[in-house]
Backbone as JSON Lines, residues from 0, in Angstrom:
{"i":0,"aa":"X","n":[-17.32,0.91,3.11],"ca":[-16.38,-0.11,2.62],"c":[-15.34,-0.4,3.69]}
{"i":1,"aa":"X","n":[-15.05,-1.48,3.77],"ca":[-14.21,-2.07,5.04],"c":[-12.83,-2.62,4.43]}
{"i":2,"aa":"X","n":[-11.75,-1.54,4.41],"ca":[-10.4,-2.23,3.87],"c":[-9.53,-3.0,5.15]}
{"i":3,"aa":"X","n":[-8.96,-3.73,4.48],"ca":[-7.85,-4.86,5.19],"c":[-6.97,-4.94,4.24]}
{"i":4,"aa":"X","n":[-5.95,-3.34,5.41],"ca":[-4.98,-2.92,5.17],"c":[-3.73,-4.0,5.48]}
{"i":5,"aa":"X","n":[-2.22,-4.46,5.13],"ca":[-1.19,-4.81,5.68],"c":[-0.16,-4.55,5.14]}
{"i":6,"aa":"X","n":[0.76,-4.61,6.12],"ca":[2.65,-4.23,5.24],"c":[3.57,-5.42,5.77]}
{"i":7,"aa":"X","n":[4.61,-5.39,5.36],"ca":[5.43,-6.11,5.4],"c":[5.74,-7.29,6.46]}
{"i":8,"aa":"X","n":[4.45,-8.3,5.93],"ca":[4.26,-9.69,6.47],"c":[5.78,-10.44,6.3]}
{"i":9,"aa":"X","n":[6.67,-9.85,5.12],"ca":[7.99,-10.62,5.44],"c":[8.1,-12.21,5.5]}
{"i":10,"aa":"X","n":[6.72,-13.08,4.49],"ca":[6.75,-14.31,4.5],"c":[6.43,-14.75,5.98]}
{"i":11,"aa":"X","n":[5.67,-14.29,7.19],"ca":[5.68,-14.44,8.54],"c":[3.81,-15.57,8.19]}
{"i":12,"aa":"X","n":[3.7,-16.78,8.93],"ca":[2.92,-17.67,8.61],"c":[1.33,-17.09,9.46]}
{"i":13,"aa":"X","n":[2.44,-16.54,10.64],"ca":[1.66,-15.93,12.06],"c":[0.76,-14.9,11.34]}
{"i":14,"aa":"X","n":[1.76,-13.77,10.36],"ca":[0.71,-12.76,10.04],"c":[-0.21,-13.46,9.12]}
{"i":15,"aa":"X","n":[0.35,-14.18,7.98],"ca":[-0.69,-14.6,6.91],"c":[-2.2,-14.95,7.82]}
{"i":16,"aa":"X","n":[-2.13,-15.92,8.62],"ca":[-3.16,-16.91,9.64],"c":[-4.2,-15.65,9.77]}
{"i":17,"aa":"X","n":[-3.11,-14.7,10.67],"ca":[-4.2,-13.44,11.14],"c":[-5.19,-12.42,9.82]}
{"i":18,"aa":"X","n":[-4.49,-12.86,8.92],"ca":[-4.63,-11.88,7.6],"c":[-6.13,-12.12,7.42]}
{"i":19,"aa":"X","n":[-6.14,-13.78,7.07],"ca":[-7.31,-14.86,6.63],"c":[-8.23,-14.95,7.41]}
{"i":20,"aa":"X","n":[-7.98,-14.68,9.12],"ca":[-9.08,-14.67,9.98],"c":[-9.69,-13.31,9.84]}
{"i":21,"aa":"X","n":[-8.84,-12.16,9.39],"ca":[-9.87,-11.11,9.32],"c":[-10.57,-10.6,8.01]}
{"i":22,"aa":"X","n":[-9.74,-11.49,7.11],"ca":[-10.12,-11.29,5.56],"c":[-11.94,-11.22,5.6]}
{"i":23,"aa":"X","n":[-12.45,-11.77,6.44],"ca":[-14.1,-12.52,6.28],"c":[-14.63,-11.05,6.47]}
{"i":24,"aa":"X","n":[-14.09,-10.16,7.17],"ca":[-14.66,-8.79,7.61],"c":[-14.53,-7.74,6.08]}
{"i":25,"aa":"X","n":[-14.09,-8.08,5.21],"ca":[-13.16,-7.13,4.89],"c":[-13.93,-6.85,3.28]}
{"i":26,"aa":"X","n":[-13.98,-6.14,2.34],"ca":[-14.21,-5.77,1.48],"c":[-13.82,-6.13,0.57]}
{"i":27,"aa":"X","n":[-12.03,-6.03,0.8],"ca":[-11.02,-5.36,-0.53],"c":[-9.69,-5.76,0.78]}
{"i":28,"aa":"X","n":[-8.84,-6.16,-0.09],"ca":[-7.59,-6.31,0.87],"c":[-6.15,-5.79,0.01]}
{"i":29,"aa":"X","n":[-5.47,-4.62,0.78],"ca":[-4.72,-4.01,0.27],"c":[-2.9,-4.39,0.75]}
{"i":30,"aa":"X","n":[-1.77,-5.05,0.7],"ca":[-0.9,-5.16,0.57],"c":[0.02,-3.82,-0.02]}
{"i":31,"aa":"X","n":[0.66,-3.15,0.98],"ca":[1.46,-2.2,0.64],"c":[3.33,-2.89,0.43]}
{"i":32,"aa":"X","n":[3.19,-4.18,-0.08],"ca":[4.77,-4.23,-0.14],"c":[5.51,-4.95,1.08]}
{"i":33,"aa":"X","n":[6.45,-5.58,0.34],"ca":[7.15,-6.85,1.47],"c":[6.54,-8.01,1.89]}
{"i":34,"aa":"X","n":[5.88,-8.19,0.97],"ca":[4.73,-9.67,1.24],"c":[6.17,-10.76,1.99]}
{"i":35,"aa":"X","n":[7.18,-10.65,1.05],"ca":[8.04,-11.62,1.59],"c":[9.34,-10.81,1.83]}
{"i":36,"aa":"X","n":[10.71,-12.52,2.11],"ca":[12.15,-12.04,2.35],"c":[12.54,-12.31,1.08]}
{"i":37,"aa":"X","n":[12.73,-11.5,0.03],"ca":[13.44,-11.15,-1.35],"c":[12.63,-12.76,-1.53]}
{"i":38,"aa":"X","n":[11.36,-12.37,-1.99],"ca":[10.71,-13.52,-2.79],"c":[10.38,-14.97,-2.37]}
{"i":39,"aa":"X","n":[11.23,-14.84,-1.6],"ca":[11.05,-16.55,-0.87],"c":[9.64,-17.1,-0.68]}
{"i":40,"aa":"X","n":[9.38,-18.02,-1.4],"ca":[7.47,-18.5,-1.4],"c":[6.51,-17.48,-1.79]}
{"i":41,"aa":"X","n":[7.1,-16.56,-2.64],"ca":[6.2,-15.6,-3.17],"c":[4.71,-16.3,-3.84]}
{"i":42,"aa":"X","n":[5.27,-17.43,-4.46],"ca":[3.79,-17.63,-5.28],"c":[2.79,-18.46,-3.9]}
{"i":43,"aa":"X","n":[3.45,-19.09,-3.08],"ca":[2.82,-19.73,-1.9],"c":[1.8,-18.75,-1.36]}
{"i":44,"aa":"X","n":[2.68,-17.2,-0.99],"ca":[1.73,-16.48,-0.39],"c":[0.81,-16.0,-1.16]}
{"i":45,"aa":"X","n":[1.22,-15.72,-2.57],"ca":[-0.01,-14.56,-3.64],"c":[-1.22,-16.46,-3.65]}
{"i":46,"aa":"X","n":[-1.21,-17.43,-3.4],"ca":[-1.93,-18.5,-3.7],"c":[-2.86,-18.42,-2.78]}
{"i":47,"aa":"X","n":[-2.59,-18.44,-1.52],"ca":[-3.19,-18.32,-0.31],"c":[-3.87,-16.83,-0.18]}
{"i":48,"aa":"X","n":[-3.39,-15.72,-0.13],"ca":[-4.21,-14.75,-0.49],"c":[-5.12,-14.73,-1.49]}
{"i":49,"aa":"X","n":[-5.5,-15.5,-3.02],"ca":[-5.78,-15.48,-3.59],"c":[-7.37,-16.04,-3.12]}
{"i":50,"aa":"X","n":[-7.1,-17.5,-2.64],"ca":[-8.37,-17.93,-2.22],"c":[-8.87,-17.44,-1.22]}
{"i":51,"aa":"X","n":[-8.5,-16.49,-0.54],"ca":[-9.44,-15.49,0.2],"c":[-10.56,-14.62,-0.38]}
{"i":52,"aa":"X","n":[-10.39,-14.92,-1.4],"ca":[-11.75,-14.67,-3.0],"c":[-12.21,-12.75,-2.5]}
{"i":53,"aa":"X","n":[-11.24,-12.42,-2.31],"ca":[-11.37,-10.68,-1.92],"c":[-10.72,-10.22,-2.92]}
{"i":54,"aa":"X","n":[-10.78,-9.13,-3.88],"ca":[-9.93,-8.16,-4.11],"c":[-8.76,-7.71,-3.62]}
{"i":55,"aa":"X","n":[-7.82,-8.13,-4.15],"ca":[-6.56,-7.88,-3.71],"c":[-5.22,-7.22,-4.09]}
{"i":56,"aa":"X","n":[-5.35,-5.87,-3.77],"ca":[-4.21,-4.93,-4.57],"c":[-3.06,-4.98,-3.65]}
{"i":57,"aa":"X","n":[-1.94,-4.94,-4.55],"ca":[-0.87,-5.78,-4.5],"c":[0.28,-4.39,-4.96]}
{"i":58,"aa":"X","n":[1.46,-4.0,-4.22],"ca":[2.4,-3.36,-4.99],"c":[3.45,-4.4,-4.22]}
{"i":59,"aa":"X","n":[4.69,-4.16,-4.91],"ca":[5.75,-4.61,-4.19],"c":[6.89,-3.16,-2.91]}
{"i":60,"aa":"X","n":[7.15,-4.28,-2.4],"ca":[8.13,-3.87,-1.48],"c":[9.85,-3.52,-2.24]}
{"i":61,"aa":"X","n":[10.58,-3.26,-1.58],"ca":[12.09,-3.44,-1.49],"c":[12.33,-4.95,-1.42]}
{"i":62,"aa":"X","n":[11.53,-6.07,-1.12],"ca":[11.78,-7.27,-1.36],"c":[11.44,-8.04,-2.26]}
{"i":63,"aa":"X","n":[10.9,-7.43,-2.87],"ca":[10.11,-7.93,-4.26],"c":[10.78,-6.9,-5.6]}
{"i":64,"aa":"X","n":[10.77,-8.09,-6.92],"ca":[10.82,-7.24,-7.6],"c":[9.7,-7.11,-8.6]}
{"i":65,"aa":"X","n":[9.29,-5.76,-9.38],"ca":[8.34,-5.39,-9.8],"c":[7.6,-6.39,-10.77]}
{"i":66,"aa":"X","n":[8.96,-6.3,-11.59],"ca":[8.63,-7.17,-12.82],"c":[7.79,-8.86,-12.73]}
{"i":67,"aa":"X","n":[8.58,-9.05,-11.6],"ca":[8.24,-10.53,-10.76],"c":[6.57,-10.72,-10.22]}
{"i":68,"aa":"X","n":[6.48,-9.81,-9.15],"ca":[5.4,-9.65,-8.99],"c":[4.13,-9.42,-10.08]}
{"i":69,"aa":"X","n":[4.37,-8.36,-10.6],"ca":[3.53,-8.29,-11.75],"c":[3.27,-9.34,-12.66]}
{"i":70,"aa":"X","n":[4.32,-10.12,-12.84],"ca":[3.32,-11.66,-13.3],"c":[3.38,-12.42,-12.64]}
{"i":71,"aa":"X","n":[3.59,-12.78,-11.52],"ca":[2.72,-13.36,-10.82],"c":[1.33,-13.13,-9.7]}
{"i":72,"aa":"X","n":[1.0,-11.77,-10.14],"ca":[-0.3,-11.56,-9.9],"c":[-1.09,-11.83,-10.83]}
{"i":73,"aa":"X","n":[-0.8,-11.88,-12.67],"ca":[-1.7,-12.23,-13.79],"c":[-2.05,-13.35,-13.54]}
{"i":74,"aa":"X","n":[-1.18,-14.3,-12.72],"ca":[-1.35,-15.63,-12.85],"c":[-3.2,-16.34,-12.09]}
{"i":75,"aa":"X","n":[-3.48,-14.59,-10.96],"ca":[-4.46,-15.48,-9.79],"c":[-6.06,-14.41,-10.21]}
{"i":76,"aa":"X","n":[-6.88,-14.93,-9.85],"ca":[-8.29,-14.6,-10.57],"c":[-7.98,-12.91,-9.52]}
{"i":77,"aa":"X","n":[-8.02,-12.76,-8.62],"ca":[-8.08,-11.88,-7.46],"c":[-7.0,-10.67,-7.26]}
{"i":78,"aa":"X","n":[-5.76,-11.14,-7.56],"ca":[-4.52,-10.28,-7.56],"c":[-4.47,-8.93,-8.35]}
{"i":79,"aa":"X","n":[-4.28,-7.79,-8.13],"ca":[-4.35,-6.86,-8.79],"c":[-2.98,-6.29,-8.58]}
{"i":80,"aa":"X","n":[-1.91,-5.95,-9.43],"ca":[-1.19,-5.54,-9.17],"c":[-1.53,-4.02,-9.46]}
{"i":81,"aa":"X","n":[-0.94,-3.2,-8.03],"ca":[-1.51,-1.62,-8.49],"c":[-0.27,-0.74,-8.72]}
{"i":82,"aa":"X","n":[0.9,-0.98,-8.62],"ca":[1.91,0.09,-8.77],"c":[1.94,0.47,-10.26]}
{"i":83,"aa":"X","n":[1.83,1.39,-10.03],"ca":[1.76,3.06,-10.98],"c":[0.53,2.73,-11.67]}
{"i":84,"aa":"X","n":[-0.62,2.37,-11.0],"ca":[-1.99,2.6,-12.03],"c":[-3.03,2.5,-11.03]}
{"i":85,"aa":"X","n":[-4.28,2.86,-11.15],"ca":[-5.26,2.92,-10.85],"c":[-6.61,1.92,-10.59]}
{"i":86,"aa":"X","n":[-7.15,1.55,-9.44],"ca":[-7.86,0.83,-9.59],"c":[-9.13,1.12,-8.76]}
{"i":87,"aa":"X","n":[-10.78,1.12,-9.53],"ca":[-11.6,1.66,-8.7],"c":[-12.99,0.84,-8.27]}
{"i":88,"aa":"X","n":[-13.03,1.03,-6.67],"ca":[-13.84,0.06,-6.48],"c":[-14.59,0.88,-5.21]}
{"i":89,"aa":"X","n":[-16.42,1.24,-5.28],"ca":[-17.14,1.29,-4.3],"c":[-16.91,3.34,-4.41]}
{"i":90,"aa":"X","n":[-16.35,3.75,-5.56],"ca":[-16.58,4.89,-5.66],"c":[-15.05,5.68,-5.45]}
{"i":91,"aa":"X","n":[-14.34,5.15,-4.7],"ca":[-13.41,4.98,-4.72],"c":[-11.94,4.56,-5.61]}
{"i":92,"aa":"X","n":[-10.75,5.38,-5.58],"ca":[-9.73,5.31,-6.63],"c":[-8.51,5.27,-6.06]}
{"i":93,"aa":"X","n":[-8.44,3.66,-5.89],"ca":[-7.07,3.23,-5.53],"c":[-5.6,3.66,-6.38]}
{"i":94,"aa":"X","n":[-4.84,4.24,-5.7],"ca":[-3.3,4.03,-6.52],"c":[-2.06,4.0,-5.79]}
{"i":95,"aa":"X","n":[-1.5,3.26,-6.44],"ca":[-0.34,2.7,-6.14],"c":[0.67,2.77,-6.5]}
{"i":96,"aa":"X","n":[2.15,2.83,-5.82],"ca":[3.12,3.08,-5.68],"c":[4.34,2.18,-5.27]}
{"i":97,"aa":"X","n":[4.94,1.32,-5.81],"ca":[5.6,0.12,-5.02],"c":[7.09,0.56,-4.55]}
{"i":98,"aa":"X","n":[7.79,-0.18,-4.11],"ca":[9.34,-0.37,-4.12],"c":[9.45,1.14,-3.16]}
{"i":99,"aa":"X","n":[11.39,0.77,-3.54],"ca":[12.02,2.23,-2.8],"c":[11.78,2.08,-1.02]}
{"i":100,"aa":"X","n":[11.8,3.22,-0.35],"ca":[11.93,3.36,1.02],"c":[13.11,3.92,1.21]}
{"i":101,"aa":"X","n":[14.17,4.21,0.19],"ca":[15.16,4.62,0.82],"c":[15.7,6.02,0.64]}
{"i":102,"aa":"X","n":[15.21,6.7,0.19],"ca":[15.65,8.15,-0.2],"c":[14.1,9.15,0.22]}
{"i":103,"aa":"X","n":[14.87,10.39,0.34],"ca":[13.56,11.55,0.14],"c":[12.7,11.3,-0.44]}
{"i":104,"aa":"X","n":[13.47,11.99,-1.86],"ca":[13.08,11.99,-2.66],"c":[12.74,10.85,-3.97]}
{"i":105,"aa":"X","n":[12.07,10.78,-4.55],"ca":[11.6,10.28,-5.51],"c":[11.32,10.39,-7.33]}
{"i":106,"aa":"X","n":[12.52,10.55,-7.83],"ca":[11.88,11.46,-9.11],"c":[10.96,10.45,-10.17]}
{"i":107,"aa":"X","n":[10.95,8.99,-9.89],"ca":[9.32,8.34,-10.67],"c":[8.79,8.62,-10.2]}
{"i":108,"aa":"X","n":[8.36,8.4,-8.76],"ca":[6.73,9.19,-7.87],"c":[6.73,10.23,-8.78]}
{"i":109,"aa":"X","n":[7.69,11.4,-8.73],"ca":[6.86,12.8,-8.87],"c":[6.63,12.77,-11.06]}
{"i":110,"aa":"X","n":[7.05,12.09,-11.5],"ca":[6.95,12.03,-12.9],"c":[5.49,11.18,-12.78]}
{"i":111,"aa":"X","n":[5.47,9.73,-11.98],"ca":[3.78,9.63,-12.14],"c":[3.05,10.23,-12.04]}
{"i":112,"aa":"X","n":[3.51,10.94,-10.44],"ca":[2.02,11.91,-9.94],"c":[1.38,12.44,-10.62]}
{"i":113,"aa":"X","n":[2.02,13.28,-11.59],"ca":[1.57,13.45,-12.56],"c":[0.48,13.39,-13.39]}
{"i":114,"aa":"X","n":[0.53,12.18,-13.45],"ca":[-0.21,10.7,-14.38],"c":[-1.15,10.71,-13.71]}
{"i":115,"aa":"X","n":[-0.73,10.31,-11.94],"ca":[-2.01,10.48,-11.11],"c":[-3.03,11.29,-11.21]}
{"i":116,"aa":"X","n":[-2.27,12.62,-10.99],"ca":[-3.33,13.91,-11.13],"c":[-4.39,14.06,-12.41]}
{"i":117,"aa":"X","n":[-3.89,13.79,-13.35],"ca":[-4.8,13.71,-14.66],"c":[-6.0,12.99,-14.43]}
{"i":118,"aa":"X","n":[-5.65,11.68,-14.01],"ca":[-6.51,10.54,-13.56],"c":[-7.26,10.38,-12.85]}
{"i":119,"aa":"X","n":[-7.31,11.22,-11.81],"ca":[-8.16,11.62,-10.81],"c":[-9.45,12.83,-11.71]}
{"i":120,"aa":"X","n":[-8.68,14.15,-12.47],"ca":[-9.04,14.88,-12.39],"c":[-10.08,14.42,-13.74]}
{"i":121,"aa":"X","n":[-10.04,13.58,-14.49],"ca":[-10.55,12.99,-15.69],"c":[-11.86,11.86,-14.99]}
{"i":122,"aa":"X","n":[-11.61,11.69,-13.79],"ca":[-12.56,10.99,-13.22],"c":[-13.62,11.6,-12.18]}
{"i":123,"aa":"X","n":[-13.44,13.16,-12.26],"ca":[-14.35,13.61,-11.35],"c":[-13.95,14.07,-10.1]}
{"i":124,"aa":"X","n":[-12.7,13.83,-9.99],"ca":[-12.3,14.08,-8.27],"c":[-13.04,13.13,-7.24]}
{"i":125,"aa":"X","n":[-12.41,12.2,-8.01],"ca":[-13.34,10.85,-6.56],"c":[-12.39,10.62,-5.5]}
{"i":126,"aa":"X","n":[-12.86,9.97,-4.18],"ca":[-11.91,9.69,-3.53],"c":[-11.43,8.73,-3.69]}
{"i":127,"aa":"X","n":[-9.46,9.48,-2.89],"ca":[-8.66,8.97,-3.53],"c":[-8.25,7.94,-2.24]}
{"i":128,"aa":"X","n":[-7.52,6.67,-2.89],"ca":[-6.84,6.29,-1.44],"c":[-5.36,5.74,-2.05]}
{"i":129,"aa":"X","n":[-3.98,6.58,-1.45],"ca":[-2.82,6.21,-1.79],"c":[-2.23,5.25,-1.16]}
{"i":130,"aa":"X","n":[-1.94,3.96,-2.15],"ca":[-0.99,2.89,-1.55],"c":[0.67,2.85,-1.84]}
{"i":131,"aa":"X","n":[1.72,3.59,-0.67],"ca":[3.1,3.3,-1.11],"c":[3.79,2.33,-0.48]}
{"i":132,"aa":"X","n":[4.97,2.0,-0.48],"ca":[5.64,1.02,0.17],"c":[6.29,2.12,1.73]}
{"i":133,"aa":"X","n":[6.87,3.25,0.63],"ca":[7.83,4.7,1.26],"c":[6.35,5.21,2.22]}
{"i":134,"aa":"X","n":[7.26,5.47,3.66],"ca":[5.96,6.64,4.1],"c":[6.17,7.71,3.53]}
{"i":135,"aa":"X","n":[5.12,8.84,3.92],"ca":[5.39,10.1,3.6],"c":[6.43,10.77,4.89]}
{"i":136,"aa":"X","n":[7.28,11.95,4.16],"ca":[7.8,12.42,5.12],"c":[7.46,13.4,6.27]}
{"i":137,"aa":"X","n":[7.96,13.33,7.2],"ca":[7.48,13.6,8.62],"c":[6.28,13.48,9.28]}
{"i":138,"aa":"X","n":[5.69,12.57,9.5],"ca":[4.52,11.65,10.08],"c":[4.85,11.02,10.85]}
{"i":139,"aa":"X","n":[4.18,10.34,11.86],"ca":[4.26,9.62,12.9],"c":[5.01,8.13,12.79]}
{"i":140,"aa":"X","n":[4.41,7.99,10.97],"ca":[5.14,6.22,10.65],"c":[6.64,6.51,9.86]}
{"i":141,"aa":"X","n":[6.57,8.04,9.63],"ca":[8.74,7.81,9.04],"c":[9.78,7.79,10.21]}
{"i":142,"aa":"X","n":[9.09,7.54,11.67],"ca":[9.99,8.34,12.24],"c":[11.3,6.75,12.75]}
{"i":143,"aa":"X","n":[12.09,6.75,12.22],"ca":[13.33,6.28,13.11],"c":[14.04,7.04,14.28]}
{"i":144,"aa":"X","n":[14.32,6.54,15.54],"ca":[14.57,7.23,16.85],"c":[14.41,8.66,16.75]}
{"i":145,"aa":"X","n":[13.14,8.82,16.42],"ca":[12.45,10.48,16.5],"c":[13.04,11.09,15.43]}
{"i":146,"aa":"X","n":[13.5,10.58,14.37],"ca":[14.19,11.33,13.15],"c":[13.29,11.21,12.27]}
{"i":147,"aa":"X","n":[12.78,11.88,10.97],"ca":[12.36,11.68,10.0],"c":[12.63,11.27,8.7]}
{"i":148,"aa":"X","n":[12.51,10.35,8.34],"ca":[13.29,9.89,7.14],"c":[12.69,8.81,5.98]}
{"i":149,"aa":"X","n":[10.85,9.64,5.93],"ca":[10.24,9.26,5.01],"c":[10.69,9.91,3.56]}
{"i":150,"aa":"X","n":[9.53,9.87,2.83],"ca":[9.66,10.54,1.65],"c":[9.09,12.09,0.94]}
{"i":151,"aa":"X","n":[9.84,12.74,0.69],"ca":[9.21,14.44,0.6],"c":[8.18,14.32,-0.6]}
{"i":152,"aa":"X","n":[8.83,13.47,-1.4],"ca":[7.74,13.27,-2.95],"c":[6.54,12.7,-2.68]}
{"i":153,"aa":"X","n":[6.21,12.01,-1.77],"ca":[4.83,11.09,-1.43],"c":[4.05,12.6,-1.1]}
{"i":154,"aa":"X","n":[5.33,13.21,0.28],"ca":[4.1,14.08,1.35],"c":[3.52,15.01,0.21]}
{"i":155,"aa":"X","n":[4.64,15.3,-0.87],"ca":[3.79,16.49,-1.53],"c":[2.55,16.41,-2.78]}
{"i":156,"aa":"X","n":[2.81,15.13,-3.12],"ca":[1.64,14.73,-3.82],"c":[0.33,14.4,-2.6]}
{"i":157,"aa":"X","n":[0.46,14.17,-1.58],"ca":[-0.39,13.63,-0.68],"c":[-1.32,15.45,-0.56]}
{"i":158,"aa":"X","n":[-0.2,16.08,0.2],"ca":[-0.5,17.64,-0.03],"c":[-1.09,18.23,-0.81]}
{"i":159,"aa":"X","n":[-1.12,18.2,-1.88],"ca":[-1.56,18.78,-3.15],"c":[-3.15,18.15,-3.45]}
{"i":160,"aa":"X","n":[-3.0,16.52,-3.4],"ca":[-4.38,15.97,-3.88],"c":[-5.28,15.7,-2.52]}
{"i":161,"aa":"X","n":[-4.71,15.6,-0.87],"ca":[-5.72,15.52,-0.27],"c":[-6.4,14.04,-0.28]}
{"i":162,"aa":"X","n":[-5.72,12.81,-0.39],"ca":[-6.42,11.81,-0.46],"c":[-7.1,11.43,0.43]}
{"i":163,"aa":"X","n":[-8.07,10.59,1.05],"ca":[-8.88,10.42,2.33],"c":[-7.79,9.12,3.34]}
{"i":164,"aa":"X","n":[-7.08,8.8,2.46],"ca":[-6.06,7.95,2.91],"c":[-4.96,7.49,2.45]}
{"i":165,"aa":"X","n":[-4.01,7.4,3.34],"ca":[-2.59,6.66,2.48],"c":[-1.91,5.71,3.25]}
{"i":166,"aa":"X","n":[-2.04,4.44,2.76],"ca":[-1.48,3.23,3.77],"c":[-0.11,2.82,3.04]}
{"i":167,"aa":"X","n":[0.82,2.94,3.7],"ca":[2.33,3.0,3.79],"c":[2.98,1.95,5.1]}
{"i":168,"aa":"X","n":[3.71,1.45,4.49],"ca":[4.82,0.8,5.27],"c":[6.3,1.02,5.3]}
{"i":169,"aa":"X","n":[7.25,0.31,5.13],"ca":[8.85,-0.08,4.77],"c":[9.83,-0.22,6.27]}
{"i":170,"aa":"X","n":[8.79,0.69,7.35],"ca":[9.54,1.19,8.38],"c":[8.99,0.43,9.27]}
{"i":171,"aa":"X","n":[9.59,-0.83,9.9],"ca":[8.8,-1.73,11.05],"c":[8.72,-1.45,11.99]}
{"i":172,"aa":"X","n":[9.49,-0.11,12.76],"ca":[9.47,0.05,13.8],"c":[7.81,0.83,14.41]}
{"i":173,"aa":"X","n":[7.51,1.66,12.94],"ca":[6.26,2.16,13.05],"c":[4.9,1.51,12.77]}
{"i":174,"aa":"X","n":[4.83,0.1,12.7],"ca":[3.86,-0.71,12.44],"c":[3.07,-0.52,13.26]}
{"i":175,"aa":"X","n":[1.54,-0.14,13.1],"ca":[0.31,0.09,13.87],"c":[0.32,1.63,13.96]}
{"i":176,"aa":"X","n":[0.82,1.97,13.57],"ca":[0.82,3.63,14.08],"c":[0.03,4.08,12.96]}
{"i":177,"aa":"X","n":[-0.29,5.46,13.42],"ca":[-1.42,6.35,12.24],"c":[-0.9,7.74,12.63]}
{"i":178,"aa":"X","n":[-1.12,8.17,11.59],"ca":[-1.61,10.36,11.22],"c":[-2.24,10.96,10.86]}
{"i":179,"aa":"X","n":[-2.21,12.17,10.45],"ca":[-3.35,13.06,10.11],"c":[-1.98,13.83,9.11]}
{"i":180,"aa":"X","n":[-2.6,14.15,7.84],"ca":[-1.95,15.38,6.98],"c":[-2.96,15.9,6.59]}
{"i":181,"aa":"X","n":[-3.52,17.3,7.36],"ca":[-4.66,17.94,6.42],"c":[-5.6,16.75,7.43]}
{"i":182,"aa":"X","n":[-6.37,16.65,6.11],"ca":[-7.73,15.57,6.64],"c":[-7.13,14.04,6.12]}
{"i":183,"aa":"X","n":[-6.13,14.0,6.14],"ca":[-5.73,12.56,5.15],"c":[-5.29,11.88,6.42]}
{"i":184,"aa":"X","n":[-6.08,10.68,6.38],"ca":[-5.35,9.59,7.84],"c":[-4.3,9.07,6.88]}
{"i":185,"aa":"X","n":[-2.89,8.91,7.51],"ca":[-1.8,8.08,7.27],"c":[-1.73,7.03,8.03]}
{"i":186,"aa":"X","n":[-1.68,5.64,7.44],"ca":[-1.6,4.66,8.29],"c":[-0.49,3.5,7.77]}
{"i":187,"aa":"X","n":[0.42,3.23,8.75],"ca":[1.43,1.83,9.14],"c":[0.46,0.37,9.56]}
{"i":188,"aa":"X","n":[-0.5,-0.41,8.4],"ca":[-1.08,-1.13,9.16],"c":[-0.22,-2.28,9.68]}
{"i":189,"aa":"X","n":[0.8,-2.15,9.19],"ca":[1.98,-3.51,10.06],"c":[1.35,-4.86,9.65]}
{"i":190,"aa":"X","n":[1.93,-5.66,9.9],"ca":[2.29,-7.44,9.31],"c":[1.15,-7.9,9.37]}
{"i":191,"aa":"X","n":[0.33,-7.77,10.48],"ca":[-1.04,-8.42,11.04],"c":[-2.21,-7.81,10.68]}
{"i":192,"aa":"X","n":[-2.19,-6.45,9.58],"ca":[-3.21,-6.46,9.39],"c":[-3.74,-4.93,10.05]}
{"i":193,"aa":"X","n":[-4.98,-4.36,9.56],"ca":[-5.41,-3.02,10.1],"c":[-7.02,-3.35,9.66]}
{"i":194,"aa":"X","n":[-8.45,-3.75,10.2],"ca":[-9.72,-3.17,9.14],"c":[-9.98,-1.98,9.0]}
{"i":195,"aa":"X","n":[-9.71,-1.24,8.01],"ca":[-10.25,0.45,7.78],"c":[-11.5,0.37,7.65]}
{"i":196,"aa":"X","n":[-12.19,1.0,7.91],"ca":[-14.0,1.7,7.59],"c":[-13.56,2.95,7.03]}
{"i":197,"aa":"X","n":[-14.21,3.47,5.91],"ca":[-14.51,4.52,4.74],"c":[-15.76,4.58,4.68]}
């Protein structure tokens, strides 16, 4: 399965263009948050992503708000909004996590995870792939001028379940960058886009 990963396009026309030229490669197209600047042409962009006729899971950013987003993803045949639920495609068990970026810690993450863990474990232990807005903490994509200042609640659910992946943004400076936790690639696919192979 071939994902087409991106983060915080920030309403940018340049990334959308690039999004659509690689959409044709792509499977499933995953949006980790900040599609836009606090909403501005939100439904413009979920429209245009839409007719890219891909699967398209959707959380929001710190620029978006939840409630917002979430109906206006009901509105498009393709849009999936995934924060705090589950979505499975190709054997595979997407979940999602929206908003935030600004603290450690997290006490909804760790009250979903929760939720997560059941959900997984009720499904067999399939693989998992985590979508947040927050990186996890201390990885290659939290780092501001060599400081760390992701999130401890992501890394330790990440820790615990072992997902095969977790595509995260919020932090632009780390756009394109990747990690390793365990066997779990962490990846910043940044504005323009990332194709994953799974």
């Amino acid at each position: 399965m071939k994902i087409l990963a991106f983060v915080d396009m920030h309403g940018s026309l340049g990334a959308l263009k690039k999004i659509k030229k690689q959409a044709k490669k792509a499977d499933i197209i995953v949006c980790a948050g900040d599609l836009t600047i606090f909403e501005q042409g939100i439904d413009y962009f979920l429209g245009k992503l839409d007719k890219l006729n891909k699967p398209t899971l959707m959380i929001h950013g710190n620029h978006e708000d939840e409630t917002v987003l979430k109906k206006l993803c009901s509105k498009y045949k393709n849009m999936i909004f995934l924060h705090a639920r589950g979505y499975k495609e190709n054997g595979y068990l997407f979940l999602g996590y929206g908003g935030g970026g600004f603290s450690m810690r997290d006490k909804g993450f760790e009250k979903l995870s929760k939720q997560f863990e059941k959900k997984i474990k009720k499904l067999g232990n399939p693989n998992v792939i985590l979508v947040t807005h927050a990186p996890p903490y201390k990885t290659k994509i939290d780092l501001i001028m060599k400081e760390p200042c992701g999130n401890k609640s992501i890394k330790n659910f990440v820790k615990k379940v072992k997902p095969e992946l977790v595509i995260s943004g919020h932090l632009h400076e780390n756009a394109g960058k990747e990690d390793k936790l365990g066997n779990t690639r962490i990846i910043n696919p940044g504005p323009y886009g990332k194709l994953i192979s799974i």
